[in-house]
C-alpha positions in Angstrom: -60.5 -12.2 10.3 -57.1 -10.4 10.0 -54.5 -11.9 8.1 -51.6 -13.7 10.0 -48.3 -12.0 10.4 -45.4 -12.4 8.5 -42.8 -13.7 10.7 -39.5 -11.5 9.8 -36.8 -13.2 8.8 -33.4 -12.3 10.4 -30.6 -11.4 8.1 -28.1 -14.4 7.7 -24.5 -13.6 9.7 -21.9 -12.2 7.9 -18.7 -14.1 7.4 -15.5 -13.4 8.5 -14.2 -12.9 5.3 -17.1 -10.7 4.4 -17.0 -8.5 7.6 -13.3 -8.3 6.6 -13.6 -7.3 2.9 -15.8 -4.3 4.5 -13.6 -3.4 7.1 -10.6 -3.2 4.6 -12.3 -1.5 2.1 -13.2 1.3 4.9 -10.0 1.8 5.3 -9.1 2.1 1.7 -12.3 4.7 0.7 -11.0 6.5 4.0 -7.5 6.7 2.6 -8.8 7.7 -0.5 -10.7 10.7 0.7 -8.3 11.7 3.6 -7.4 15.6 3.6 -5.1 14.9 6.5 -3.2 12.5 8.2 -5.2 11.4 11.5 -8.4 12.5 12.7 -12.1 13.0 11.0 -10.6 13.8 7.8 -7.5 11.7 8.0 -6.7 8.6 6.4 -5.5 7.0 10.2 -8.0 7.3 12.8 -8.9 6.4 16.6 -10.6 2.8 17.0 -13.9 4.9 18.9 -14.4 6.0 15.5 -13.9 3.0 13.6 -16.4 1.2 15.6 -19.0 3.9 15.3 -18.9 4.4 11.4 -18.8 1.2 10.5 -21.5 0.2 12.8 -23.7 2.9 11.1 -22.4 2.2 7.5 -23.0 -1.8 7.4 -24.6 -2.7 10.9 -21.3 -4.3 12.1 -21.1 -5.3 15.6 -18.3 -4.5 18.5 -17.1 -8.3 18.2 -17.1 -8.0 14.4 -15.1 -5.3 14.2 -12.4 -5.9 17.1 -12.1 -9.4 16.1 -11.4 -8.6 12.2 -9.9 -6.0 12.6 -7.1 -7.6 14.7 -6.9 -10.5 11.8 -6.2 -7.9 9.1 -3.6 -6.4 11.1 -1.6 -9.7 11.9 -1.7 -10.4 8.2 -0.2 -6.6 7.8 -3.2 -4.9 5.9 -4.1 -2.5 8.4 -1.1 -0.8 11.2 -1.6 1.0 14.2 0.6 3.6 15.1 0.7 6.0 18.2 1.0 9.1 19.0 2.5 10.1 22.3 2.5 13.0 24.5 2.9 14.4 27.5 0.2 16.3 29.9 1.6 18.3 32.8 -0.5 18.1 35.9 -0.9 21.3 38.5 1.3 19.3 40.6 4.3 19.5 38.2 3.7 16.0 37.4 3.8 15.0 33.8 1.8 11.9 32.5 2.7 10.5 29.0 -0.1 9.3 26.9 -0.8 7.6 23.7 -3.4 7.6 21.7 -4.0 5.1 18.6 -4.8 5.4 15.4 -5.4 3.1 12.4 -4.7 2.9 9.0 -4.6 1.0 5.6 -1.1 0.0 4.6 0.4 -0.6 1.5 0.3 -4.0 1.3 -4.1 -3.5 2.1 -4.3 -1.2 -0.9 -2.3 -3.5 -3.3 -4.9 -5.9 -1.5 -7.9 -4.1 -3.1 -6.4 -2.6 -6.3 -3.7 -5.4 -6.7 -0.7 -4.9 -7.6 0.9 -2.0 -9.6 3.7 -0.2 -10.7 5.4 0.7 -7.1 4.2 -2.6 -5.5 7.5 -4.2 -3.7 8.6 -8.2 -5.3 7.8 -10.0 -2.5 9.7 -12.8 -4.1 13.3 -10.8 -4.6 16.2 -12.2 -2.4 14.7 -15.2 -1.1 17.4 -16.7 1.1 18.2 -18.3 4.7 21.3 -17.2 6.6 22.4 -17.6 9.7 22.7 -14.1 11.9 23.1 -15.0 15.8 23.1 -17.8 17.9 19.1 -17.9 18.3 17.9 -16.1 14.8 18.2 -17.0 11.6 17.1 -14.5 8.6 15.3 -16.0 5.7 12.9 -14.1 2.3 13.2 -10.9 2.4 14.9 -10.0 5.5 12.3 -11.8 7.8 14.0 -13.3 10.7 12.7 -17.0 12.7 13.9 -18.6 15.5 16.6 -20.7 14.8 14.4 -23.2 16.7 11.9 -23.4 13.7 14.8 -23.4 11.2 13.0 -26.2 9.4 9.8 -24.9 8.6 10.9 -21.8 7.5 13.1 -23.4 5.2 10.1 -25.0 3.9 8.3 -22.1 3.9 11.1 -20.2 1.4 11.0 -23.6 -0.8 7.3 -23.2 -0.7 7.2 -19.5 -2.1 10.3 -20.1 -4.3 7.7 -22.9 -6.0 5.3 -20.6 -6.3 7.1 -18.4 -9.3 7.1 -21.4 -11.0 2.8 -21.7 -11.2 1.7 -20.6 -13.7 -2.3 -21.3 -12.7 -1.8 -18.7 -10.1 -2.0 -15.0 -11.0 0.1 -12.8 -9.1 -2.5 -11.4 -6.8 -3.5 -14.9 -5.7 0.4 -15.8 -5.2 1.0 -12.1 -3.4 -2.0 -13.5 -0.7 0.2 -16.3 -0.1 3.1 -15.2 0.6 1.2 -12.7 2.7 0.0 -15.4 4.8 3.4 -16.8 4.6 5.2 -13.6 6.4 2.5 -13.7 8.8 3.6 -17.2 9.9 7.3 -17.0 9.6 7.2 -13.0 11.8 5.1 -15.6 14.6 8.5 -18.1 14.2 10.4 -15.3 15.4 9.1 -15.7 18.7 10.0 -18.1 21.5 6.2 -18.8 21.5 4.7 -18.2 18.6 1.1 -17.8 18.6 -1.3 -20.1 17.7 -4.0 -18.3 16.5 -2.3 -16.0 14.0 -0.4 -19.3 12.7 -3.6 -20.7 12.2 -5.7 -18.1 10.6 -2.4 -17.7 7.8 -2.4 -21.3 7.0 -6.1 -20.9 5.8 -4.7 -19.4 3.4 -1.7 -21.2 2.4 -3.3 -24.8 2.4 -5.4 -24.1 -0.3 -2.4 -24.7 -2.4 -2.4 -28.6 -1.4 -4.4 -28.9 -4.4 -1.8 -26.9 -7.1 0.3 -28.9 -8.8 3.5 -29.0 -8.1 2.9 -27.9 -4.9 1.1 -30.5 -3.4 4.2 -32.2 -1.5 5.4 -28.9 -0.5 2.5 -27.9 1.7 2.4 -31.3 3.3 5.8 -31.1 4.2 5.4 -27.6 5.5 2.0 -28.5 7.2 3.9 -31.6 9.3 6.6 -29.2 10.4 3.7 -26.6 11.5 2.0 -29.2 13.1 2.4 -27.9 16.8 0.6 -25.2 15.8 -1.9 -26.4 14.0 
C-alpha cells in the first residue's frame, strides 16, 4: 500500500512591512552597485524592470510590488523622476514622451544604514508662520493649508517633544517625523488624502504609549480625526 501524500503546505503571506523592507532594500543594493544613472546598470530604473526582478529575486507579486511601492514613495523613500523627449513622426509631427524611472532617495538610505554624518536635522528650524492667505509654512519649510492650521501646529509641538525622549533613539524619532512630513505635505492640499494620512499615522501613534508624549498624540489624533 503506498504511503499517503504529504499535503504541501503554502508559504504564509508576506506582510506589508516585510514586502516593503525588500522592496527598499532593492533599491538600496541597486544604488549600491549602480555604474550609471538609469537603466540595467543604473541606480534609477523603469517600473517593467522593477516588477520583473523582484518577482524573480523573492517571488513578489504585481499587487505587492505596486501597492508598496507606492507606500514607500508617499513616505519619501523611493522618488520617481522622468525623463522627457520628443519623437518626430514622418508627418512632421512631434510627440513628447516620458518615461519613468525609480530610485532610492536619501532619506531610504539613511532608512537602511541610519543616520550619518551628511544626514539633514530634521528637527532644525521648527516653526509656523503665516505666508499667504490660504498657506501657512511650518518645520522645515513644509507648507499646510491654513485650513488645518491646528493640527499642524500640533504636529510641530509633537516633533518639538520628541528631542526631549530620551527612550527613543534617533533612528526611531527620524521614522517619525518621516511619517509626520508625510501627513503635514497631504495638509497642503484642499483634500488631502486619506489613505496616505492613514498609513503615516501607523507610525506616529505608537508614541501614545511614550511618556510625555501621550497627551500630545491624542490631541493630534482628535484634530486628524477626519481623516482617520
Amino acid at each position: 500500500m503506498a504511503a499517503p501524500r504529504k499535503k504541501r503546505v503554502a508559504p504564509s503571506p508576506r506582510s506589508d512591512n516585510e514586502v516593503r523592507h525588500l522592496i527598499l532594500q532593492y533599491f538600496y543594493d541597486r544604488n549600491k552597485s549602480a555604474t550609471s544613472a538609469r537603466g540595467k546598470k543604473g541606480f534609477a530604473i523603469k517600473i517593467s524592470d522593477v516588477r520583473k526582478e523582484l518577482k524573480a529575486s523573492h517571488g513578489l507579486t504585481l499587487q505587492e510590488v505596486i501597492g508598496n511601492l507606492n507606500y514607500l514613495m508617499s513616505q519619501g523613500w523611493i522618488a520617481e523622476e522622468q525623463v522627457h523627449k520628443s519623437v518626430p513622426l514622418p508627418s512632421g509631427t512631434i510627440i513628447p514622451q516620458a518615461t519613468s524611472y525609480y530610485k532610492i532617495t536619501a532619506s531610504g538610505i539613511d532608512k537602511t544604514d541610519g543616520p550619518g554624518e551628511f544626514t539633514m536635522d530634521k528637527f532644525k528650524g521648527i516653526k509656523i508662520e503665516a505666508t499667504g492667505q490660504n498657506i501657512i509654512t511650518i518645520g522645515d519649510g513644509n507648507q499646510v493649508n491654513a485650513e488645518f492650521k491646528d493640527a499642524a501646529g500640533a504636529l510641530v509641538d509633537l516633533k518639538q517633544a520628541l528631542l526631549e525622549v530620551s527612550s527613543l533613539s534617533e533612528a526611531e524619532k527620524l521614522d517619525v517625523v518621516a511619517d509626520i512630513d508625510s501627513i503635514e505635505s497631504q495638509l497642503a492640499k484642499a483634500k488631502p488624502n486619506r489613505t496616505v494620512i492613514q498609513g503615516a499615522w501607523e507610525g506616529v501613534k505608537k508614541l501614545d504609549t511614550v511618556l510625555g508624549l501621550t497627551e500630545k498624540v491624542v490631541k493630534v489624533a482628535g484634530l486628524l480625526a477626519p481623516f482617520l
